[in-house]
LONUTOR-885452 format. One record per residue (C-alpha): x, y, z; residue in three letters. Coordinates in nm, 3 decimals, padded with zeros to 5 digits. Layout:
REM LONUTOR-885452
SITE      xx      yy      zz type
SITE       X       Y       Z  ALA
...
This chain:
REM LONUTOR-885452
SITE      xx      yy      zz type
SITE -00.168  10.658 -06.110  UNK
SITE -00.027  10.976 -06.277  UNK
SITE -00.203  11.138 -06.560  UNK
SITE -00.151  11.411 -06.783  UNK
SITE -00.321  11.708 -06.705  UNK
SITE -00.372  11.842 -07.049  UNK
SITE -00.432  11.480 -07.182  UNK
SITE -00.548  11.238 -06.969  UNK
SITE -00.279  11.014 -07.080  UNK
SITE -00.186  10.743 -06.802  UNK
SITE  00.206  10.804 -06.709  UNK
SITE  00.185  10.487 -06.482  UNK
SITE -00.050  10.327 -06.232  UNK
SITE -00.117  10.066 -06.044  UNK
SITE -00.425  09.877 -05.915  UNK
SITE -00.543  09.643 -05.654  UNK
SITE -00.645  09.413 -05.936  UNK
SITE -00.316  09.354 -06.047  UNK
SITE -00.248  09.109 -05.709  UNK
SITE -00.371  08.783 -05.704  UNK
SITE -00.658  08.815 -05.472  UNK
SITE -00.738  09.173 -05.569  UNK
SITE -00.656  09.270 -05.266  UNK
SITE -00.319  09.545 -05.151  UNK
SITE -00.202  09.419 -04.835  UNK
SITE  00.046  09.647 -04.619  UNK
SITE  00.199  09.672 -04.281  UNK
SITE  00.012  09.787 -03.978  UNK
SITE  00.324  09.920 -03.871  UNK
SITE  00.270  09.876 -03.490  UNK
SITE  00.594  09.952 -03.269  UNK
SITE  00.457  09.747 -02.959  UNK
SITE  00.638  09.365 -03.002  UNK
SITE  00.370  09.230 -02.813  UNK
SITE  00.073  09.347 -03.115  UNK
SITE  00.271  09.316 -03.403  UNK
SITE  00.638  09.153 -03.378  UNK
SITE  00.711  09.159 -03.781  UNK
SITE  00.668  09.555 -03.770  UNK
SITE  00.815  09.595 -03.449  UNK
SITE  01.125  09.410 -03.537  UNK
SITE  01.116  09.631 -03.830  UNK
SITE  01.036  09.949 -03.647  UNK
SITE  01.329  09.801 -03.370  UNK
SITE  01.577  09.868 -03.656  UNK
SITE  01.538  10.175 -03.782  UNK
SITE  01.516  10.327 -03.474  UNK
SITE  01.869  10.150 -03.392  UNK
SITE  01.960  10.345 -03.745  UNK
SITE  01.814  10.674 -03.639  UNK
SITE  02.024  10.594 -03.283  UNK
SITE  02.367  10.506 -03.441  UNK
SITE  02.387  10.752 -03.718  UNK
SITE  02.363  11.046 -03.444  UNK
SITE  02.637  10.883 -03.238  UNK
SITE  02.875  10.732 -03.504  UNK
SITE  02.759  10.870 -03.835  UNK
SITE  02.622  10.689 -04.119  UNK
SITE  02.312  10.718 -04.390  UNK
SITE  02.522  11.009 -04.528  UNK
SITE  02.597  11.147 -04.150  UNK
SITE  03.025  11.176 -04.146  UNK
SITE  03.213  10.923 -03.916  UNK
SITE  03.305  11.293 -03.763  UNK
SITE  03.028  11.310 -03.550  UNK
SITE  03.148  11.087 -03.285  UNK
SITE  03.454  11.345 -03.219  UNK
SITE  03.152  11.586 -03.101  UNK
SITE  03.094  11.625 -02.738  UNK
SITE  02.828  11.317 -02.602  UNK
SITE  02.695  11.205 -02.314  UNK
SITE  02.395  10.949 -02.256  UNK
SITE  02.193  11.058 -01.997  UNK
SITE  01.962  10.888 -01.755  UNK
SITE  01.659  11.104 -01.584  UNK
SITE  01.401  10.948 -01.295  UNK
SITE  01.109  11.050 -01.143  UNK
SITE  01.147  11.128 -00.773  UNK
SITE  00.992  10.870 -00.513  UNK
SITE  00.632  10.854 -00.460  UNK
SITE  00.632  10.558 -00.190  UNK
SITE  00.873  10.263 -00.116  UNK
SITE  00.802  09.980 -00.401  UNK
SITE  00.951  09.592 -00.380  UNK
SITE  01.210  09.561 -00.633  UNK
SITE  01.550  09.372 -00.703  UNK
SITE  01.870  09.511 -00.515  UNK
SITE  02.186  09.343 -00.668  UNK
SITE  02.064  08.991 -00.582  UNK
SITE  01.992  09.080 -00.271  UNK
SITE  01.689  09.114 -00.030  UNK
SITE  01.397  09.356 -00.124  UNK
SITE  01.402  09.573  00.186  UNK
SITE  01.624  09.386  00.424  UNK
SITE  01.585  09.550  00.763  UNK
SITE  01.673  09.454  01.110  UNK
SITE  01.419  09.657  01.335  UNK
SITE  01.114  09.490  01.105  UNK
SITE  00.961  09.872  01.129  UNK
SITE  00.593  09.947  01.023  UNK
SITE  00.417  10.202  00.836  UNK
SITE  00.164  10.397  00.973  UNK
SITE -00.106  10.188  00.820  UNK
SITE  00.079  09.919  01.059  UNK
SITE  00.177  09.707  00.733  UNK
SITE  00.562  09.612  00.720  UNK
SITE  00.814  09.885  00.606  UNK
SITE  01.036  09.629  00.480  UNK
SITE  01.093  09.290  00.296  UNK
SITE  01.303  09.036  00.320  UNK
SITE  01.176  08.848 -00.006  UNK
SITE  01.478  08.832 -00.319  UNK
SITE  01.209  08.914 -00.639  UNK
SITE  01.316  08.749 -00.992  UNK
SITE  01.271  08.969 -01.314  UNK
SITE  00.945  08.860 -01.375  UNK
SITE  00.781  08.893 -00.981  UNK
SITE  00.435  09.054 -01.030  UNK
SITE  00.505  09.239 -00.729  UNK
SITE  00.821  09.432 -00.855  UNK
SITE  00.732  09.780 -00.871  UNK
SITE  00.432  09.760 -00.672  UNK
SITE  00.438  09.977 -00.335  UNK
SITE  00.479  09.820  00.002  UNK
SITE  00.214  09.976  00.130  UNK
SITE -00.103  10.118 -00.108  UNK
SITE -00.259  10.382  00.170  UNK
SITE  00.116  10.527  00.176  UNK
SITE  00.150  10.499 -00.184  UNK
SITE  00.107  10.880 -00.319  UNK
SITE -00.069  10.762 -00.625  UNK
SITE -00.218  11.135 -00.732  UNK
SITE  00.127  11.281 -00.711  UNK
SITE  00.261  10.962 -00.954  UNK
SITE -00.014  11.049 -01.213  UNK
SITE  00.063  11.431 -01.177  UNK
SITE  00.433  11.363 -01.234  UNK
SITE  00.392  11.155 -01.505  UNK
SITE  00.089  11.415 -01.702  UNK
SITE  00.410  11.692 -01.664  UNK
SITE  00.697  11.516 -01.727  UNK
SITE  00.697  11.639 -02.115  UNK
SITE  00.680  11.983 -01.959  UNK
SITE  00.920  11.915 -01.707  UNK
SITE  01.155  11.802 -02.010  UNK
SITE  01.132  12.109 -02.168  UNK
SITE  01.198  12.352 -01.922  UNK
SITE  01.532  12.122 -01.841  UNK
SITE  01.652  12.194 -02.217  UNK
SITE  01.585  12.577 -02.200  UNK
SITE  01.740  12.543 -01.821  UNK
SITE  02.064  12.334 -02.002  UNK
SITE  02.099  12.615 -02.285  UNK
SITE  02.127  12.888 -02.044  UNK
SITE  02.348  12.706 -01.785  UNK
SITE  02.616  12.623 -02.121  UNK
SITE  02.590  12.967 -02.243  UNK
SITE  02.704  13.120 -01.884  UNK
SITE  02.998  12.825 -01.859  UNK
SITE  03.106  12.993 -02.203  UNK
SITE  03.074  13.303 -02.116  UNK
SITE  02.802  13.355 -02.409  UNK
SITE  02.436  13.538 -02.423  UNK
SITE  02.163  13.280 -02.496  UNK
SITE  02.165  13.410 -02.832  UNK
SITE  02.526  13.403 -02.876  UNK
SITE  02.541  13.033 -02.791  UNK
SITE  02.293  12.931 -03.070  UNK
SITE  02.495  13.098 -03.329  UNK
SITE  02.821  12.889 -03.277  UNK
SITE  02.702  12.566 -03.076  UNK
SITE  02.410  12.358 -03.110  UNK
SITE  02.224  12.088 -02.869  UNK
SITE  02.110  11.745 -03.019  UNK
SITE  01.975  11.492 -02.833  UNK
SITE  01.709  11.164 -02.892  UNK
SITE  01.439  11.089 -02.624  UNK
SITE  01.322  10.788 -02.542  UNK
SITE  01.097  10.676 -02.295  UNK
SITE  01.114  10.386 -02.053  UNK
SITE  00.837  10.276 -01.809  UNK
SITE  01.026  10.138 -01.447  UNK
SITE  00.829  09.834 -01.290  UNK
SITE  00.658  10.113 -01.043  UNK
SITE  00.477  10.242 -01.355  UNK
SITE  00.676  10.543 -01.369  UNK
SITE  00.839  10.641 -01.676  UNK
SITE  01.212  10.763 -01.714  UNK
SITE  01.390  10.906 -02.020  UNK
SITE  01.706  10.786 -02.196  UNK
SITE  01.860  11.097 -02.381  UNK
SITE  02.201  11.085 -02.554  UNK
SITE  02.338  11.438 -02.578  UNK
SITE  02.528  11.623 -02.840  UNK
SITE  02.742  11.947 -02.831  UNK
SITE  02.744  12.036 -03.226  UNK
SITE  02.891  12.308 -03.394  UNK
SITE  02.661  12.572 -03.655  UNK
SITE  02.660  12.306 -03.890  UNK
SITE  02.514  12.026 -03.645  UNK
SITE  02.625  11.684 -03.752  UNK
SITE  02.765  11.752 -04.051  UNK
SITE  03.057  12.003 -03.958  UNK
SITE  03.308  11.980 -03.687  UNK
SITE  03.233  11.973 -03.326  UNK
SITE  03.233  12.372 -03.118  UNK
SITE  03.505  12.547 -03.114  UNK
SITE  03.767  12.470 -02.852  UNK
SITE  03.844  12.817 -02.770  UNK
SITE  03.436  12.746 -02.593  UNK
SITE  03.566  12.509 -02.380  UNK
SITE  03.338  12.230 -02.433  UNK
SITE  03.425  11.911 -02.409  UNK
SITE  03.182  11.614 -02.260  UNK
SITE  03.283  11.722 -01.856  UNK
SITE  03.167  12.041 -01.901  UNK
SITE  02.851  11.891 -02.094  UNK
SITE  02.723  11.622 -01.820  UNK
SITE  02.843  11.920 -01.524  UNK
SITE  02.559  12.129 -01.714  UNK
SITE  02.347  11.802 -01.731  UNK
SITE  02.357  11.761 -01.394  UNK
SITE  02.343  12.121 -01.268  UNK
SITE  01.982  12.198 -01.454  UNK
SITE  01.836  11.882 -01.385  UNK
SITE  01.868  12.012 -00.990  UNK
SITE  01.763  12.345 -01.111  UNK
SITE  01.452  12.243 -01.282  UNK
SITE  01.134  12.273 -01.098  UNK
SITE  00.775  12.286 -01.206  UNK
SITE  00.438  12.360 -00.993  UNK
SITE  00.163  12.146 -01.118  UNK
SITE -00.178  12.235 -01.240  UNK
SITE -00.380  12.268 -00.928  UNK
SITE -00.599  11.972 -00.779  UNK
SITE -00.978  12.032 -00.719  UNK
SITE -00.886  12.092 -00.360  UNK
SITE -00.606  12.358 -00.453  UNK
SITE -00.340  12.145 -00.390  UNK
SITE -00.035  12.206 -00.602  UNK
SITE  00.241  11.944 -00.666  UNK
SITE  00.615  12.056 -00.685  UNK
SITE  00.780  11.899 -00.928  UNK
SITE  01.093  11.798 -00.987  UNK
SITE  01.337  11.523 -01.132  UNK
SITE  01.454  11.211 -00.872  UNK
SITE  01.771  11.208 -00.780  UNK
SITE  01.884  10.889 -00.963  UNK
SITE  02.075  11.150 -01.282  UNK
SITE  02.324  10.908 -01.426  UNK
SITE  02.554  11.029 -01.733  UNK
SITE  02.818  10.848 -01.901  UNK
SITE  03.009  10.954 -02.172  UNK
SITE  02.955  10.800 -02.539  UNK
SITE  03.273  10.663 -02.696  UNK
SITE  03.406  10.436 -02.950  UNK
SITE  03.780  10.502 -02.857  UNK
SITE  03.973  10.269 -02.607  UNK
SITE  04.017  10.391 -02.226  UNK
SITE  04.331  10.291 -02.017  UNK
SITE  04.142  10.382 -01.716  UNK
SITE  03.978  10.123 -01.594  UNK
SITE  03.761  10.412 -01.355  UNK
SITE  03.732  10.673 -01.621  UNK
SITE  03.610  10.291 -01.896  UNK
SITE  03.332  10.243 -01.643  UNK
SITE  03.138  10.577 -01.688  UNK
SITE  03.169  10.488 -02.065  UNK
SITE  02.916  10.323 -02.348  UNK
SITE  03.040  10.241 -02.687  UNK
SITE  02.787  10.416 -02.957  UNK
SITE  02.629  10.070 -03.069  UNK
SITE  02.564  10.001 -02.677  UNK
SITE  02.319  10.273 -02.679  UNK
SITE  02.153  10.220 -03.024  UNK
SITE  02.080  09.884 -02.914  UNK
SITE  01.984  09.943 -02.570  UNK
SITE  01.748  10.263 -02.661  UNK
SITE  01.614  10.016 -02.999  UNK
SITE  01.463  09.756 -02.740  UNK
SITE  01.291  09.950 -02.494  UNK
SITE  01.082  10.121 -02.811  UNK
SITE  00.946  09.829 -02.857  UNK
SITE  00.769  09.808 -02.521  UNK
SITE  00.499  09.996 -02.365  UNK
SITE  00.284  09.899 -02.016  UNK
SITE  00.240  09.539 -02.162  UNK
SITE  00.455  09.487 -01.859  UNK
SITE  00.128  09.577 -01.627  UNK
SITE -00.109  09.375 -01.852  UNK
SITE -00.255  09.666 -02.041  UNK
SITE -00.356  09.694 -02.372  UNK
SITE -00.297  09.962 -02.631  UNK
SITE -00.627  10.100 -02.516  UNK
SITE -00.773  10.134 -02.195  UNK
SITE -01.119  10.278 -02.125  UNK
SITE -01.132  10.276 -01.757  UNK
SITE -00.976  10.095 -01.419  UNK
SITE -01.243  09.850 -01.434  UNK
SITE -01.150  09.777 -01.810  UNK
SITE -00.807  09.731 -01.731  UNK
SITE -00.857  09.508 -01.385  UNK
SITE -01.086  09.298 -01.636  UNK
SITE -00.805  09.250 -01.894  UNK
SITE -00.558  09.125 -01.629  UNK
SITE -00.355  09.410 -01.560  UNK
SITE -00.162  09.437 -01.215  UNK
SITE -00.307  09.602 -00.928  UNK
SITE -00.086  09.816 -00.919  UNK
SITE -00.167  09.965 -01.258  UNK
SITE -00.515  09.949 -01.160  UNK
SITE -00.509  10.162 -00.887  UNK
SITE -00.268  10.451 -01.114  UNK
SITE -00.545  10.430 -01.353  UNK
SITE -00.812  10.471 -01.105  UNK
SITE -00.589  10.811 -00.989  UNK
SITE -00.554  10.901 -01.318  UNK
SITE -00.932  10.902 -01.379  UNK
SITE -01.061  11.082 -01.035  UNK
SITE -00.792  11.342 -01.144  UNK
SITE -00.958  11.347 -01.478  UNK
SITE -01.318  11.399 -01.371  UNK
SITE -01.252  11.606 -01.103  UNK
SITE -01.052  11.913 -01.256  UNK
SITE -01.080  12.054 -01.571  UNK
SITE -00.717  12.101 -01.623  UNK
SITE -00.622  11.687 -01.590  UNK
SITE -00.954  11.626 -01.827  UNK
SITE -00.714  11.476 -02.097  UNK
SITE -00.632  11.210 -01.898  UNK
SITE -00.885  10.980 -02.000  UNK
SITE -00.749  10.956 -02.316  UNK
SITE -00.416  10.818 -02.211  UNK
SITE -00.487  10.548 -01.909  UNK
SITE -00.327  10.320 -02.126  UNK
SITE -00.023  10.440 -02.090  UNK
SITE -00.014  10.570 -01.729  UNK
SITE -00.097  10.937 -01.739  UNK
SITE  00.211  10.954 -02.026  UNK
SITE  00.088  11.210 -02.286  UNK
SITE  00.409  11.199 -02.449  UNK
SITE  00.569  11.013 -02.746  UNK
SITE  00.778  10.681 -02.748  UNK
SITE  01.055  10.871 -02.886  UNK
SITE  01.155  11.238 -02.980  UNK
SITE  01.438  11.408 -03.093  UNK
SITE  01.595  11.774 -03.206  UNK
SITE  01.563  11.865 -03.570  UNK
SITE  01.925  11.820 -03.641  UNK
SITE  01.971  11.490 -03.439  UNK
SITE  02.070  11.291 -03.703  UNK
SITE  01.818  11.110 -03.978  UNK
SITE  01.466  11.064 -03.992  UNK
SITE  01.227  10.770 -03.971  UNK
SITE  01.069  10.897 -04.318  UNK
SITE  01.417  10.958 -04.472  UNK
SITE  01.475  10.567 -04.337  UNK
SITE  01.152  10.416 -04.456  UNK
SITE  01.180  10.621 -04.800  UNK
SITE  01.546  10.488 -04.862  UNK
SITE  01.400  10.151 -04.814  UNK
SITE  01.087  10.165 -05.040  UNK
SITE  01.343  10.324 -05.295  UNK
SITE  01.595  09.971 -05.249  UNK
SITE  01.336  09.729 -05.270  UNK
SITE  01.183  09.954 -05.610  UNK
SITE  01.520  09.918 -05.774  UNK
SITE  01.798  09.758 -05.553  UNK
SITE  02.067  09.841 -05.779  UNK
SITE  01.959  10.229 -05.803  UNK
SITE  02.084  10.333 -05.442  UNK
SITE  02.436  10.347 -05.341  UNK
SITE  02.446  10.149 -04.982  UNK
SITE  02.672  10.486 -04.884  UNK
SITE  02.432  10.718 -04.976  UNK
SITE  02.265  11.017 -04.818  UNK
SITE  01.920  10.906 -04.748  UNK
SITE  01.820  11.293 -04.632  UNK
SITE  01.859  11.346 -05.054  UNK
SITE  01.643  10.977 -05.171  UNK
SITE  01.276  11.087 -05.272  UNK
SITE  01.001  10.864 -05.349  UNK
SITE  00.921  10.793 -05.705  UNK
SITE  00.636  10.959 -05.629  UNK
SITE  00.770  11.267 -05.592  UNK
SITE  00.921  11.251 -05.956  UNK
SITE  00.616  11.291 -06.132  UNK
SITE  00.724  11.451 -06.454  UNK
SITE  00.614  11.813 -06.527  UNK
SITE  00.255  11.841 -06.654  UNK
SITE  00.127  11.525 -06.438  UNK
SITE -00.045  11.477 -06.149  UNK
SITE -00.092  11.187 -05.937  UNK
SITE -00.476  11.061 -05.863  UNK
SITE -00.516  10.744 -05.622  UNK
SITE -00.819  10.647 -05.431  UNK
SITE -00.803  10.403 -05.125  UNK
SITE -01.086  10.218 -04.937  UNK
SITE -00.961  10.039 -04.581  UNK
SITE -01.147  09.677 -04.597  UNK
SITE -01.025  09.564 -04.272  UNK
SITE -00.711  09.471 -04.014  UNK
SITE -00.649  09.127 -03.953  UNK
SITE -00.690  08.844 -04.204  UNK
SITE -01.024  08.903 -04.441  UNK
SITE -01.125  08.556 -04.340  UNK
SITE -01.081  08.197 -04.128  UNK
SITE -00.956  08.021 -04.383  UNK
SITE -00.670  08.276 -04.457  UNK
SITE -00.618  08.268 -04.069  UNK
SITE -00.628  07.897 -04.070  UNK
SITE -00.359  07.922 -04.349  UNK
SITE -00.141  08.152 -04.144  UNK
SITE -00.109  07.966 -03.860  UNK
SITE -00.032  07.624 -04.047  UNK
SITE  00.235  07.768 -04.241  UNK
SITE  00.387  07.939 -03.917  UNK
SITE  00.380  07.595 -03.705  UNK
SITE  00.522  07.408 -04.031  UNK
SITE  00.801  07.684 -04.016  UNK
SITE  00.872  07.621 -03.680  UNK
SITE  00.907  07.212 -03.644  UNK
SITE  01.132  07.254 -03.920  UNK
């Protein structure tokens, strides 16, 4: 509620007791589909929002923005061990001289996998399988990202002929992470890449006297994801990984505006091709591997069903974790891998903001009629934040539990979502 300081006169409040069981329900808010798929649908489409408005404008981003420079670009980890996987329809591993490793199991496979095989993604041979080097990769990669944007800064400033510091003054680099794990447990990122002028999304794109256009942009891409290079925190037996992105780089330029080329069309996306594409995959984690939001150890996760596969990454991942001081963290995200990073990042001046999205919202469903459909939702504030001069606000909040308080509210759920259904 908000009360007068001075007074103690009650601006306007609200209470738990005002619902009909005197209770406040609200969303968990869980991304993952699999826990939660009301809030992940939800979640789904605001990140598509977040996505679109970068690439094509919109939520008070100009239509301009899609004249900047873009490219949507594809990085991969490098190979830690031949996996079974699906090759354009084709045999896994097809090979004629049936060779062997040197474990003596078969360095090939003649088997065509389906989408949902359990044994996509897992390695062809376990003893050749380089399982510490996977879990190293994957504890770095957010470092290894971040050397590849400092790496991509310096590479555009020399194609312009530019200091660092001159660069930043007249051209800006926006981009949107997001994260993808491959069926070999690895993870690779999903970045579409702006070229902005000083004003970022809002003005017009760099000067053309600069030379930038979206070749120049994915020649850099690719040039500093070769360059990049990163040497591991050491093992306990001083061993010290290399680090470095797979070879698989893929770029293709991000357009709305029809191609007579039918060569040049195929290295294309349309804006909403991305949004969409980028929108599902946040949606996901490693329920793929049959792992749970939280993991505690191997043993844990081989209980809960997960693949073997995943079992043996997590069993990697915690050796590494008890056996040097500077992988100790790990144990804190088996559930995901060795991945310390997040689901999704992105430069201040990408485009909108989850908050911004979620705060337009709350301020529609408030008053539907009080927000323009065309307006700037980096401007809408919360009621909350209108609280008149001499007020403050004062709430208090107790958690009483996740889930439904009791059976026979669970009972009720479930009836009314199979009487939904036969309908």
């Amino acid at each position: 509620m908000v009360v007068n300081k001075t007074t103690g006169e009650v601006g306007r409040s609200y209470s738990s007791a005002d619902e009909l069981d005197g209770t406040t329900y609200v969303k968990c808010g869980n991304r993952r589909a699999q826990a939660c798929p009301t809030c992940s649908a939800e979640y789904k489409g605001d990140a598509w929002h977040l996505l679109l408005c970068g690439l094509a404008g919109g939520k008070g981003i100009p239509s301009t923005v899609s004249d900047h420079p873009c490219t949507f670009a594809t990085f991969t980890a490098p190979s830690f061990g031949a996996v079974h996987g699906v090759r354009d329809k084709g045999p896994c591993r097809a090979r004629r001289d049936k060779p062997v490793c040197p474990h003596g199991r078969p360095a090939w496979c003649s088997k065509r996998h389906h989408d949902e095989d359990r044994a996509l993604g897992s390695p062809l041979c376990v003893e050749c399988y380089d399982y510490t080097g996977h879990v190293v990769w994957q504890w770095h990669a957010p470092e290894l990202w971040r050397r590849f944007t400092i790496t991509l800064q310096r590479d555009l400033a020399r194609s312009c002929g530019l200091s660092v510091k001159r660069l930043r003054e007249r051209v800006r680099i926006s981009y949107s992470k997001v994260v993808e794990f491959q069926a070999r447990g690895v993870i690779h990122l999903h970045v579409p890449i702006r070229l902005d002028g000083p004003d970022g999304p809002d003005g017009p794109a760099p000067e053309e006297s600069l030379g930038l256009d979206t070749a120049v942009l994915e020649e850099a891409i690719t040039t500093a994801a070769d360059k990049v290079a990163l040497d591991a925190a050491p093992l306990a037996d001083g061993t010290v990984y290399r680090l470095h992105w797979g070879r698989q780089l893929d770029t293709r330029s991000i357009t709305d505006t029809a191609q007579r080329d039918t060569d040049r069309r195929a290295r294309m996306v349309h804006p909403e091709q991305v949004a969409a594409y980028l929108a599902k995959y946040l949606t996901k984690a490693t329920e793929d591997f049959g792992l749970p939001s939280r993991i505690v150890s191997a043993r844990h996760a081989e209980r809960v069903g997960a693949t073997a596969h995943a079992v043996r990454i997590i069993e990697a991942a915690q050796s590494l974790a008890t056996e040097s001081d500077a992988y100790s963290r790990l144990g804190a995200n088996l559930a995901t891998l060795g991945y310390r990073g997040h689901p999704i990042t992105k430069s201040r001046a990408y485009s909108v903001t989850f908050g911004q999205i979620r705060r337009a919202r709350r301020r529609f469903c408030s008053n539907a009629a009080g927000l323009d459909p065309e307006a700037d939702i980096r401007q809408v504030l919360d009621d909350v934040d209108d609280i008149p001069e001499g007020f403050q606000l004062e709430s208090s909040w107790v958690f009483i539990g996740q889930g439904y308080l009791d059976l026979e509210q669970a009972a009720a759920a479930v009836t009314a979502a199979m009487l939904a259904r036969s309908r």
